[in-house]
Backbone as a printed PyTorch tensor [residue, N CA C, xyz], in Angstrom:
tensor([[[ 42.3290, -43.5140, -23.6020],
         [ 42.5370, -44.8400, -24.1820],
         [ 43.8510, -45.4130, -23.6590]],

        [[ 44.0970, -46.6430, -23.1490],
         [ 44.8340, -47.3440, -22.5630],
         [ 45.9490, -47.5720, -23.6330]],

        [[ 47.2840, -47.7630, -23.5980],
         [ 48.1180, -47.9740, -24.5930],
         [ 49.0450, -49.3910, -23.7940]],

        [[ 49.6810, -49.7520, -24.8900],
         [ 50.8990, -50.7280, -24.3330],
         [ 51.7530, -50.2480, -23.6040]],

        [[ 52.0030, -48.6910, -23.7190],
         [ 53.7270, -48.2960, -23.2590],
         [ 53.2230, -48.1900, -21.8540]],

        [[ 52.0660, -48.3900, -20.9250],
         [ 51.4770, -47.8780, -19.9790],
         [ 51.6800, -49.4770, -19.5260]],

        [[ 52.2090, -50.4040, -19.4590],
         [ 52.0000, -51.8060, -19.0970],
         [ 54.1630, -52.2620, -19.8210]],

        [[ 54.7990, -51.6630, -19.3400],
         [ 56.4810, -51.6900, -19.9660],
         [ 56.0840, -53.6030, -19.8060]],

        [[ 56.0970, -53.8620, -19.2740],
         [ 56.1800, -55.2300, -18.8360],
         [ 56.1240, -56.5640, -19.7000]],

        [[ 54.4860, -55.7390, -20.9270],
         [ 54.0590, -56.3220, -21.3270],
         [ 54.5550, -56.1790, -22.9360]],

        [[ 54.5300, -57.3570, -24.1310],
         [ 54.5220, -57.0960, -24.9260],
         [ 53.8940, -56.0790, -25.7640]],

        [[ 54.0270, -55.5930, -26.7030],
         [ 53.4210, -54.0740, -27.4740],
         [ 52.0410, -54.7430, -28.3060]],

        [[ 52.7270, -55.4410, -28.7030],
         [ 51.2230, -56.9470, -29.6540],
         [ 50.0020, -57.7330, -28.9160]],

        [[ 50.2580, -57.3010, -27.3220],
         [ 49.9950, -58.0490, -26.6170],
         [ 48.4550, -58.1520, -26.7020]],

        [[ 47.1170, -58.7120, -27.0650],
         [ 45.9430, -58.6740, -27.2400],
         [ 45.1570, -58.8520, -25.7600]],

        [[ 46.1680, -58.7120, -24.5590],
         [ 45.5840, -59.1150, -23.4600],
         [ 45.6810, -57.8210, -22.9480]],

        [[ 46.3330, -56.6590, -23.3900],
         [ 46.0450, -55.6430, -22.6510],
         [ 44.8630, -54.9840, -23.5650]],

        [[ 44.1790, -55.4160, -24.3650],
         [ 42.9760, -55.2030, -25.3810],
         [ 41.8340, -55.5200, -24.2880]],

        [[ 42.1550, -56.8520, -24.0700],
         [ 40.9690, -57.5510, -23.4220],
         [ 40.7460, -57.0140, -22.0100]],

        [[ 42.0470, -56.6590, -21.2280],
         [ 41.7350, -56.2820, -20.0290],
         [ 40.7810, -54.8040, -20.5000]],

        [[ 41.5210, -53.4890, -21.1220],
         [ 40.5950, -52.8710, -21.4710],
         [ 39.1450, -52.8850, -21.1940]],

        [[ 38.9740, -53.5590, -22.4990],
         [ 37.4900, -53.7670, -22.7530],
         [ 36.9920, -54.5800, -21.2070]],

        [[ 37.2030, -55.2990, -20.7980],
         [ 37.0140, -55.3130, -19.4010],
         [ 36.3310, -54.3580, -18.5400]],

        [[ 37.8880, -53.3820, -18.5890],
         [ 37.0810, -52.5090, -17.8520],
         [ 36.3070, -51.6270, -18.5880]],

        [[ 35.5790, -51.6080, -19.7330],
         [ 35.1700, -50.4020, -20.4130],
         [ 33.7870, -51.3810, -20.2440]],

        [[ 33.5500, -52.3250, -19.9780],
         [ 32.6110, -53.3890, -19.3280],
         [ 31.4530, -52.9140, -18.3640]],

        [[ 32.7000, -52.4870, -17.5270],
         [ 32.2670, -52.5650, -16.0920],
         [ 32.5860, -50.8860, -16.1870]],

        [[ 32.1980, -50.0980, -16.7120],
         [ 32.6340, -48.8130, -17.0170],
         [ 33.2950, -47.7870, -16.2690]],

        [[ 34.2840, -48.6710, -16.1720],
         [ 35.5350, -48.0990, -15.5480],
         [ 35.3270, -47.8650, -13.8240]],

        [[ 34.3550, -48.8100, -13.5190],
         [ 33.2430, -48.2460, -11.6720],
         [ 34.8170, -49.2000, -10.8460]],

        [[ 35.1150, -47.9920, -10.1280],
         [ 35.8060, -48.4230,  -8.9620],
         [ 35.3170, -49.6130,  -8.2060]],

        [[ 34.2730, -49.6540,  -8.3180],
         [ 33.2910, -51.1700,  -7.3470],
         [ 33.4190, -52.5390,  -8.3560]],

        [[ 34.5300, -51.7060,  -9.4000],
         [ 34.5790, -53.5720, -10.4710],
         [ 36.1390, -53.6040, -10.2480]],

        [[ 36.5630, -53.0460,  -8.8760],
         [ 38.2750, -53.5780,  -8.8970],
         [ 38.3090, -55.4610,  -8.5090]],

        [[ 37.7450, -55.9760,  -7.8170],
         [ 38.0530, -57.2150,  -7.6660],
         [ 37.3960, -58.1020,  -9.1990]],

        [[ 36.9290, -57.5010,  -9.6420],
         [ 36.4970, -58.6710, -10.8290],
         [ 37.2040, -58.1180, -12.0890]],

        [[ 37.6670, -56.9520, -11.9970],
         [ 38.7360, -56.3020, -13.0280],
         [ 39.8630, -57.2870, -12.6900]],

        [[ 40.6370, -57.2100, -11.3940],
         [ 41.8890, -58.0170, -10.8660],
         [ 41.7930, -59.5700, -11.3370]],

        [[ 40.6240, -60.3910, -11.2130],
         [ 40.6980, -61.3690, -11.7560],
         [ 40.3300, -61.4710, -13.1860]],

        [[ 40.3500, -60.2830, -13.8570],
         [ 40.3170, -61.0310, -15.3600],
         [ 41.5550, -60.7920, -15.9120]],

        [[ 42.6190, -59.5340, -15.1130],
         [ 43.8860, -59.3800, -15.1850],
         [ 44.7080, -60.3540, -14.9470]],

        [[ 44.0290, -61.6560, -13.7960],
         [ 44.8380, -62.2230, -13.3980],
         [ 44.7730, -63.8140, -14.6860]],

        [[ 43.3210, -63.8090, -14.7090],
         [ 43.2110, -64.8660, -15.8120],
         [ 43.9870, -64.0620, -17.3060]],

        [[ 43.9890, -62.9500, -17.7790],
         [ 44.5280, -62.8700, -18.6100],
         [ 46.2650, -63.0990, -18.4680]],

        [[ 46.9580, -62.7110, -17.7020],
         [ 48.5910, -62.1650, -17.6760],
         [ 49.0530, -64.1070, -16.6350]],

        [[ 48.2730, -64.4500, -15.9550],
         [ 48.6610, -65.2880, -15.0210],
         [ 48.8960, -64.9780, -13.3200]],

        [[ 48.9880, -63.8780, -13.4100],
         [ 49.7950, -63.3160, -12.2890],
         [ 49.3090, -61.6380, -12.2930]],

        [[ 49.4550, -60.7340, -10.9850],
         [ 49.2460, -59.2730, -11.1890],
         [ 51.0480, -58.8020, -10.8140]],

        [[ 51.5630, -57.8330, -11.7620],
         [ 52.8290, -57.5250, -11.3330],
         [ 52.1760, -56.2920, -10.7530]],

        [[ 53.3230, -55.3840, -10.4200],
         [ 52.7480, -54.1370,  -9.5820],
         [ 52.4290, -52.9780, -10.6770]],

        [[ 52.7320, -53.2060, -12.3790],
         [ 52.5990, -52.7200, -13.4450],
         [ 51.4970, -52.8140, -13.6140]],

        [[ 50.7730, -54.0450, -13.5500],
         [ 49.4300, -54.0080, -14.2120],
         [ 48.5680, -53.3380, -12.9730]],

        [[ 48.5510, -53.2750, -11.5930],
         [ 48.2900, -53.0640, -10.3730],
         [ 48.5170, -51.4000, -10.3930]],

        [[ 48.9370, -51.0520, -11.3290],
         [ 49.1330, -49.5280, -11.1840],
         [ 48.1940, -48.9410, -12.4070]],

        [[ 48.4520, -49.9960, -13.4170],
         [ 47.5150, -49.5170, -14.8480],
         [ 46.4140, -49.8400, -14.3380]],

        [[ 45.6180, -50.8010, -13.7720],
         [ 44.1440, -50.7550, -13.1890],
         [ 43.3420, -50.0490, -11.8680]],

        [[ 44.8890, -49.5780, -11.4200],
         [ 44.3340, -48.2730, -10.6780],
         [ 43.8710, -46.9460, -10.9640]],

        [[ 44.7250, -46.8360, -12.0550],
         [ 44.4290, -44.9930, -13.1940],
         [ 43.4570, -45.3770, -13.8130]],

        [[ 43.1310, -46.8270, -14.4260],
         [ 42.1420, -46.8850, -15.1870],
         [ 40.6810, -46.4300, -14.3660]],

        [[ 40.9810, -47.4360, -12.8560],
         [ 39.5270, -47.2480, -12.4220],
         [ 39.6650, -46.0070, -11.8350]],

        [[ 40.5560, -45.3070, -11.5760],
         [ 40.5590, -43.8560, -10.4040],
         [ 40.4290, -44.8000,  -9.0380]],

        [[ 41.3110, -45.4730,  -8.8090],
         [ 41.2970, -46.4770,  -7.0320],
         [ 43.1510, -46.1300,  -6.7360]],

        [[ 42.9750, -45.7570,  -5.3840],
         [ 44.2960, -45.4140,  -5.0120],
         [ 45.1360, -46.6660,  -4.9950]],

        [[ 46.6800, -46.2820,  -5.8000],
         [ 47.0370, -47.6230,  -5.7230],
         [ 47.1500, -48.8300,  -3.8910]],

        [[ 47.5190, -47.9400,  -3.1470],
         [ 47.2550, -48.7470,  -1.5710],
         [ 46.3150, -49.6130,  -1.7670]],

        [[ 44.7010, -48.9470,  -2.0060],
         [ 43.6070, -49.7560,  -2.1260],
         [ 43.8280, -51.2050,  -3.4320]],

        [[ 44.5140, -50.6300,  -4.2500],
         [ 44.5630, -52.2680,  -5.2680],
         [ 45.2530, -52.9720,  -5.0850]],

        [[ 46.3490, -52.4990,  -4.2740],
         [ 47.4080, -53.3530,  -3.5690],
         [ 46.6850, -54.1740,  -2.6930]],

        [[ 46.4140, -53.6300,  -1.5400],
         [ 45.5280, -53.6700,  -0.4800],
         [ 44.2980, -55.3830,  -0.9550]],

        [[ 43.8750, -54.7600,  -1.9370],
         [ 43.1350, -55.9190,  -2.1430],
         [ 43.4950, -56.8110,  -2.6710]],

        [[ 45.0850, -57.1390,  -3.6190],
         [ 45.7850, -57.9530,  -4.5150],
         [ 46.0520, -58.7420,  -3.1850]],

        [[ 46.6820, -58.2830,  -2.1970],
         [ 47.3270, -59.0830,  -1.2660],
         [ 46.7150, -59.6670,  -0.3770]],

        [[ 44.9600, -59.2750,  -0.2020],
         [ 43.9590, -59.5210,   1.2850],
         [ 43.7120, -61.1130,   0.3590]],

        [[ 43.1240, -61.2480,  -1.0380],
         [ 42.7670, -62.3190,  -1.2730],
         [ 43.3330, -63.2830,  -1.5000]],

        [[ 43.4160, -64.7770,  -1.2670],
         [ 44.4020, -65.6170,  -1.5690],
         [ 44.3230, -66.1710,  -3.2610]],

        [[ 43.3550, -65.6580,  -3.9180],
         [ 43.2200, -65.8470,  -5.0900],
         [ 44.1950, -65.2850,  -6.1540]],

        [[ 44.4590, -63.9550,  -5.0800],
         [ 45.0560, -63.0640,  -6.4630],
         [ 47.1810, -63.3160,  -6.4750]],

        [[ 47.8570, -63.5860,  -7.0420],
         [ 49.3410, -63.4820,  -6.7030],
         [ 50.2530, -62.5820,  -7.6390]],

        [[ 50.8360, -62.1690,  -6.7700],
         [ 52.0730, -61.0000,  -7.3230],
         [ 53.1680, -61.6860,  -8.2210]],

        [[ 53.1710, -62.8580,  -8.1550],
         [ 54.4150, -63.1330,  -8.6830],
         [ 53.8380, -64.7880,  -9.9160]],

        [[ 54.6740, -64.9910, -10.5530],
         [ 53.9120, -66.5500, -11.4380],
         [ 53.4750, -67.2050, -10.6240]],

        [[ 52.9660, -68.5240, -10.6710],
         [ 52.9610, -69.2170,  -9.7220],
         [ 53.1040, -70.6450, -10.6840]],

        [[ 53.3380, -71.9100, -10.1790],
         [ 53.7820, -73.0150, -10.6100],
         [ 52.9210, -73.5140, -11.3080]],

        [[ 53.3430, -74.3510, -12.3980],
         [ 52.1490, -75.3510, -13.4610],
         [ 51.3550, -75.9010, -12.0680]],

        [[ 51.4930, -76.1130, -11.3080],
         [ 50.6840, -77.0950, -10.0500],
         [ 50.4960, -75.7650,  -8.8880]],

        [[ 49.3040, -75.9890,  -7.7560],
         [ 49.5380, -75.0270,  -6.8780],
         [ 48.5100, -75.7210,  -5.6770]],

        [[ 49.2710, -75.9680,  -4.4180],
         [ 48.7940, -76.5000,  -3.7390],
         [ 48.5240, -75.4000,  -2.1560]],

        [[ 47.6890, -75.2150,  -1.8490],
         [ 46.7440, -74.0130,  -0.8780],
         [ 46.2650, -74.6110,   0.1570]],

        [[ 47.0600, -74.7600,   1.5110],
         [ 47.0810, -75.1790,   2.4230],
         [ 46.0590, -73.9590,   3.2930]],

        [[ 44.5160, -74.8030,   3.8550],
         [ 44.1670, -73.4250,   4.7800],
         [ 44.3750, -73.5160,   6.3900]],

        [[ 44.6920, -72.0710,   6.8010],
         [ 45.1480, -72.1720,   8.2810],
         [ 43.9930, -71.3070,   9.1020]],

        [[ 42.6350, -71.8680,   8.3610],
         [ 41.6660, -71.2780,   9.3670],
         [ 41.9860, -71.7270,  10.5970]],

        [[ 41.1020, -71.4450,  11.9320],
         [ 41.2180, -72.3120,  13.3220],
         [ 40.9220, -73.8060,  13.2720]],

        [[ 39.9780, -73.8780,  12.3590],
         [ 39.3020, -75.5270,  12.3550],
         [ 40.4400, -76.0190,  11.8980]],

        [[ 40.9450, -76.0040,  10.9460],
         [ 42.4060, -76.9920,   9.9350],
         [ 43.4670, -76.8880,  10.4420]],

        [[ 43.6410, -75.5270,  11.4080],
         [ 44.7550, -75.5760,  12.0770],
         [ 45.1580, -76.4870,  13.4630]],

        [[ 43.8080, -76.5810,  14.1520],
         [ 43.7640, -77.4720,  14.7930],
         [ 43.8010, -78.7080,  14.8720]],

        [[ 43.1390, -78.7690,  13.1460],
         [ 43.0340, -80.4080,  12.7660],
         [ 44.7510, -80.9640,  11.9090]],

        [[ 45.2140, -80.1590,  12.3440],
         [ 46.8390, -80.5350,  11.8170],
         [ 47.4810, -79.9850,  10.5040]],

        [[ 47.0610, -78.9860,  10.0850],
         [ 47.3710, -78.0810,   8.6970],
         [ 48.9080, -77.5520,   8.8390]],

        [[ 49.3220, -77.7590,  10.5260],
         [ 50.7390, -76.5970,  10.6860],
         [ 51.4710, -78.0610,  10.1160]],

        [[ 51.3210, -79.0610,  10.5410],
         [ 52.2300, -80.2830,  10.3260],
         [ 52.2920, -80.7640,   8.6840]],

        [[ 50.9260, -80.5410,   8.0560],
         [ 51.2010, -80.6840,   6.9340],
         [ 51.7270, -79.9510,   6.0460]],

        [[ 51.6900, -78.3670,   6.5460],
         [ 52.5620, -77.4030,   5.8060],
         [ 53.7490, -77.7600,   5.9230]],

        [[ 54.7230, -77.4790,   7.0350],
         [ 55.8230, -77.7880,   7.3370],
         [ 56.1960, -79.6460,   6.6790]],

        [[ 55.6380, -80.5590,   6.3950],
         [ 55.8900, -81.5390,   5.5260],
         [ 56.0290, -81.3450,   4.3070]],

        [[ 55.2750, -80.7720,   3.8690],
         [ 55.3300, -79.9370,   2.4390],
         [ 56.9320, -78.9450,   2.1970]],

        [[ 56.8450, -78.3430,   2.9980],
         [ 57.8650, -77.1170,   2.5750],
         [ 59.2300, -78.1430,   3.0800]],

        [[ 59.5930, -79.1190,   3.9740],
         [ 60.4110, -79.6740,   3.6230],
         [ 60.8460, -80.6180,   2.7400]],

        [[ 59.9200, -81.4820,   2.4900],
         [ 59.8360, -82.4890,   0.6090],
         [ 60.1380, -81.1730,  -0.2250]],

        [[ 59.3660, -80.3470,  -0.1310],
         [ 59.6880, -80.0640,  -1.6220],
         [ 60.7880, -78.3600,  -1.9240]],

        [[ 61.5930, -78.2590,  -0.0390],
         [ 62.3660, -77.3660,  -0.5710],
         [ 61.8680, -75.3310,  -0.7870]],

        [[ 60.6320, -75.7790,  -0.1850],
         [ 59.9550, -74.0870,  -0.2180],
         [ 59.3080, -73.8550,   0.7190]],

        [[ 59.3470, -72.6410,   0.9960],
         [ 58.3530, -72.0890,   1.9530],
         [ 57.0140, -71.0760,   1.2320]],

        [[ 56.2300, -71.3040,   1.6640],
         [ 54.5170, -70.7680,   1.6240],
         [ 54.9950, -69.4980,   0.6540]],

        [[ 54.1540, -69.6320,  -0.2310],
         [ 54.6930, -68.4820,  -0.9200],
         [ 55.6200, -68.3290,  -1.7780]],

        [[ 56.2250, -69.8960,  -1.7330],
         [ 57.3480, -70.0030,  -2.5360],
         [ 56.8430, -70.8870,  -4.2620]],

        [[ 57.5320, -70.9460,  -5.2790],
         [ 57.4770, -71.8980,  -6.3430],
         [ 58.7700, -72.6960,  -6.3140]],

        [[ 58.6700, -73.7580,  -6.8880],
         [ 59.7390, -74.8550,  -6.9210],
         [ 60.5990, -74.0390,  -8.0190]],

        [[ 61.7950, -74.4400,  -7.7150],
         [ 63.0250, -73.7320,  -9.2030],
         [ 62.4890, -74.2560, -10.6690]],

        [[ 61.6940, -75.5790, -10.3680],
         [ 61.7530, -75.8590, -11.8780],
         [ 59.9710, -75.3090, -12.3770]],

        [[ 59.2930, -74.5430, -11.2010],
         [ 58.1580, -73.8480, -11.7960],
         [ 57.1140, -75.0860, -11.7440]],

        [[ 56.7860, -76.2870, -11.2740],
         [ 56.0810, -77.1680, -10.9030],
         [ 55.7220, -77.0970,  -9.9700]],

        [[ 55.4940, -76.9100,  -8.8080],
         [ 54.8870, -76.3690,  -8.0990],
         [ 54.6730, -75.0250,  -7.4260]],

        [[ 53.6190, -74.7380,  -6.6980],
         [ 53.4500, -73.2660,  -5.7090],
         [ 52.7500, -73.7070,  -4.7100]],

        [[ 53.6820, -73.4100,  -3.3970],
         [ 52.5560, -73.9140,  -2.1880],
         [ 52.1100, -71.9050,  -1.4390]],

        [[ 51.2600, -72.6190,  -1.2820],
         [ 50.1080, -71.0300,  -1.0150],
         [ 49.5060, -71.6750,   0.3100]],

        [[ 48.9380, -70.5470,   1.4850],
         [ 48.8180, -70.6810,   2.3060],
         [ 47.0650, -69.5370,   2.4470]],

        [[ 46.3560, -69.9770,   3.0530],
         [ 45.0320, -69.4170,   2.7950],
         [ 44.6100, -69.3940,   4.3780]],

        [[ 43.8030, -67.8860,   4.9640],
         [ 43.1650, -67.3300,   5.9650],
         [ 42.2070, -68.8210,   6.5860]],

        [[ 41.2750, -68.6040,   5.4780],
         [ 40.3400, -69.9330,   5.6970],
         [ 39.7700, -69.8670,   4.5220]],

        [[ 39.6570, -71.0890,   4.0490],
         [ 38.8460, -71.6910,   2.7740],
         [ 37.0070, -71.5440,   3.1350]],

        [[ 36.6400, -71.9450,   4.0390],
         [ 34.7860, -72.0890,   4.2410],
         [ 34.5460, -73.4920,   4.4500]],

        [[ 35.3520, -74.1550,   4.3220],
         [ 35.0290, -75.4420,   4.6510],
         [ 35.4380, -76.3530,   5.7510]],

        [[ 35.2890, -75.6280,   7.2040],
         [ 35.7810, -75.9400,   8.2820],
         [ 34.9140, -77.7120,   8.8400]],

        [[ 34.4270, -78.0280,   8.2290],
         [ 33.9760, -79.2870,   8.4950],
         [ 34.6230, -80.8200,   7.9660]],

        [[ 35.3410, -79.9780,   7.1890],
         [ 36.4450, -81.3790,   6.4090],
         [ 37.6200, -80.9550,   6.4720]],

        [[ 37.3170, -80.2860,   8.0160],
         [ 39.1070, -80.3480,   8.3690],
         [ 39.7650, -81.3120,   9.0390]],

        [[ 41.0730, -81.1080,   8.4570],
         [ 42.2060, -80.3610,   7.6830],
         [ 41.8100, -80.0250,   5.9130]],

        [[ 41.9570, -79.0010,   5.6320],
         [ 41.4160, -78.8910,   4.1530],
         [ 42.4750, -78.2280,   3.3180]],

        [[ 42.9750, -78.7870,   2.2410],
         [ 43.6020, -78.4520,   1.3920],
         [ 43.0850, -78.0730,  -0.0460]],

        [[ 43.2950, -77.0350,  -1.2110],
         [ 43.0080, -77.2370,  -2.2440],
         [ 44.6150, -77.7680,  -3.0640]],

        [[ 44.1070, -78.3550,  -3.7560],
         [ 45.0570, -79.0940,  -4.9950],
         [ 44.8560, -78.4760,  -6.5640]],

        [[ 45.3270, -77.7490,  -6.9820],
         [ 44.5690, -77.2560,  -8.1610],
         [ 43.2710, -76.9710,  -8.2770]],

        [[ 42.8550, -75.7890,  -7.4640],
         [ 41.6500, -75.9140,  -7.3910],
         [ 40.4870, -77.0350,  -7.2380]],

        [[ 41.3420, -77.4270,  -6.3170],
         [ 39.8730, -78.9040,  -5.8180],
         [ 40.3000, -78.9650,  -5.1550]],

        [[ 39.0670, -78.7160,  -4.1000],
         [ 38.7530, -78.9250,  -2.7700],
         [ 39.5780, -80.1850,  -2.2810]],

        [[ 40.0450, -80.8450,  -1.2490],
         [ 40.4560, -82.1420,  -0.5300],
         [ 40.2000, -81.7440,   0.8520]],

        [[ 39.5300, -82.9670,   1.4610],
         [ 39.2360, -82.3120,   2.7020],
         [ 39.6830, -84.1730,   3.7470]],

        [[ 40.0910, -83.4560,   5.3130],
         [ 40.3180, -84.5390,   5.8540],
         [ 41.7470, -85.3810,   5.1440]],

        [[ 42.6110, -84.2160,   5.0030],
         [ 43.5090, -84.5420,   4.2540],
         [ 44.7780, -84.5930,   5.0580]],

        [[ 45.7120, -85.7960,   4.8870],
         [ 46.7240, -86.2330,   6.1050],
         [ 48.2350, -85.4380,   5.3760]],

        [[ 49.2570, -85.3140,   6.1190],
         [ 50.3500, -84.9460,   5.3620],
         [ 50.8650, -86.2740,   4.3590]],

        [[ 50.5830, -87.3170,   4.5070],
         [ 51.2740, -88.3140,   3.7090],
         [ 50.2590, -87.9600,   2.6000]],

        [[ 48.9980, -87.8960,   2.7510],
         [ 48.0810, -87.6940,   1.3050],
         [ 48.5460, -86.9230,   0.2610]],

        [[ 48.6600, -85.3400,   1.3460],
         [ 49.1520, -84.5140,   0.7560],
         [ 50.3260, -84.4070,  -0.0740]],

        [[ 51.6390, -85.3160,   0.2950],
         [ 53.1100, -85.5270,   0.1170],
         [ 52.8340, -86.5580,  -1.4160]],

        [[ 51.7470, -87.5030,  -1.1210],
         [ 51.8970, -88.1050,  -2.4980],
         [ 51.2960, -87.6570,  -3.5410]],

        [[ 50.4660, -86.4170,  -3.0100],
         [ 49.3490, -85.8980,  -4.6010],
         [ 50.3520, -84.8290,  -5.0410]],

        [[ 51.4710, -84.3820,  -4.3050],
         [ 52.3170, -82.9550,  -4.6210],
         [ 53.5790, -83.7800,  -5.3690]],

        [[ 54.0060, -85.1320,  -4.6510],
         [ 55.0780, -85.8510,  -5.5000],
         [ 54.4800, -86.0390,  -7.1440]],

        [[ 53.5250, -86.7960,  -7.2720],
         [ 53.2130, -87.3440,  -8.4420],
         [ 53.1040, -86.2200,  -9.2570]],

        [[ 52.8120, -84.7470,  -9.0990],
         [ 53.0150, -83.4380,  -9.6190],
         [ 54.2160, -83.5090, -10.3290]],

        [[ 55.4100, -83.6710,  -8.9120],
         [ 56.6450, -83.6060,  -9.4920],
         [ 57.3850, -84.7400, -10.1860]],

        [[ 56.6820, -85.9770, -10.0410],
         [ 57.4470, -87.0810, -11.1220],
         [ 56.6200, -87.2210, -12.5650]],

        [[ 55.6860, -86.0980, -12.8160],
         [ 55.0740, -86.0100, -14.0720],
         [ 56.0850, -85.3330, -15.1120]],

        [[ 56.4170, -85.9220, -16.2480],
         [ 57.1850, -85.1670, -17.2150],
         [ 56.8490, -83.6840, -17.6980]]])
């Protein structure tokens, strides 16, 4: 049975290390439910620290390399918070060609970060993605999870400002 002191990170009251649990007691504990274990860790906590990444490795019996391994291959999953806003620039070949390097680099200078980074005041996270699947409406950006496709750096610069002039 899973306890709090096995998660230091987390509060002792915490009802989300309940839920992850039962999660995995779900999916009965099958090494083949690490990626859908990771995202209910990630919808529960916000984020995977390397705490919870170690407790869902003993849980399932998966070497921690391998949960690492997969925390870091997907662009879904992140190690660290990420911003009330999160904007996911993809650098497949199609978007990269169609001008994704210019709109990154516009981005990370407005707003002061590089890929991977969050703004100091936690309003934004710009994230950088292999390829999205949608190489036909390139340049393609997601914006909070929505798709934008055929998307210019000025587009981009005013949907990430109005982020940041929101109270």
């Amino acid at each position: 049975m899973a306890t709090a002191a096995a998660l230091p990170t987390k509060a002792p009251a915490d009802n989300r290390l309940k839920m992850l649990d039962a999660a995995m007691t779900r999916h009965r504990h099958q090494p083949d439910a690490l990626i859908e274990i990771l995202h209910t860790a990630q919808e529960l906590y916000g984020y995977l620290d390397l705490d919870c990444l170690k407790y869902v490795g003993r849980c399932l019996k998966v070497p921690p390399s391998r949960v690492y391994g997969v925390a870091t291959f997907y662009n879904v999953f992140t190690l660290k918070p990420r911003g009330e806003h999160t904007c996911v620039v993809c650098l497949g070949t199609a978007c990269y060609v169609k001008g994704t390097a210019t709109i990154l680099s516009a981005l990370e200078r407005e707003h002061h970060l590089e890929v991977g980074g969050t703004t100091p005041d936690g309003t934004l996270s710009l994230v950088s993605a292999r390829c999205l699947g949608a190489c036909g409406l390139a340049p393609v950006l997601v914006f909070d999870q929505e798709i934008a496709g055929r998307v210019t750096a000025e587009t981009a610069l005013a949907r990430t400002r109005n982020w940041m002039e929101q109270p």
